[in-house]
N, C-alpha and C positions, 0 to 999 in steps of 0.2 A: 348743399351738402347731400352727398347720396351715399346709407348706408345700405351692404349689403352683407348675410353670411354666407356667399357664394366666393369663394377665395380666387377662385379661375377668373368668373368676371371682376372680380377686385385688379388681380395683377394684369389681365388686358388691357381695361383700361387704363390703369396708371400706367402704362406702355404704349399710348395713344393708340389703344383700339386694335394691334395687330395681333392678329391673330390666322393658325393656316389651317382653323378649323371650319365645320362648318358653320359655325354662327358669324364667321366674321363678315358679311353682308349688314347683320345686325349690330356688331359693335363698329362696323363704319358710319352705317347712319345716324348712333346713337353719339359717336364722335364729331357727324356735322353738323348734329342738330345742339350742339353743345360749345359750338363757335359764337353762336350767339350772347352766350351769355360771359359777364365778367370774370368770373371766379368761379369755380368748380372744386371740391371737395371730395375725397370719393377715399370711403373708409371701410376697413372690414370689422363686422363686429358678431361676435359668437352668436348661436342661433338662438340661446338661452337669452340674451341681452337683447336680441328683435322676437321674442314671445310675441307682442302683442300687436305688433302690426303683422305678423306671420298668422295670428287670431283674426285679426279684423278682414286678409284679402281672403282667409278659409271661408270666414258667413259671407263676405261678398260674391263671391264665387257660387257658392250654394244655394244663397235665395236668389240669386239672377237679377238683381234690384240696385236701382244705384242709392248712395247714401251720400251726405255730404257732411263732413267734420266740423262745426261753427264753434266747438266749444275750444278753450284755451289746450295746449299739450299736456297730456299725462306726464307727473312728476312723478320719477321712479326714486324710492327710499332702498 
């Protein structure tokens, strides 16, 4: 499943990647690297609803350091 709050990339994709923009080199690759797999999902969700993984790539970006997530998914109330 791949959410994003980017509406442009939301609607490309669910249109199998076409696009006559410049990214569309990117949402072709993104399209054939995505052959691979069984089932694909691709959802838009408000940017208030992705806080916190919009938090988490900010400090990854910032400290320059990689991190790796081991613990279970945050449950939003």
């Amino acid at each position: 499943m791949i959410q994003s709050d980017y509406v442009e990339v939301v609607e490309t994709m669910i249109q199998d990647g076409f696009s006559a923009t410049a990214s569309a080199p990117v949402y072709d690759e993104c399209n054939q690297l995505w052959q691979e797999f069984v089932s694909i999902v691709i959802e838009h969700y408000n940017r208030e609803a992705n806080r916190v993984a919009h938090e988490l790539a900010r400090v990854a970006i910032t400290s320059k350091s990689s991190c790796i997530c081991v613990d279970k998914p945050l449950t939003l109330y």
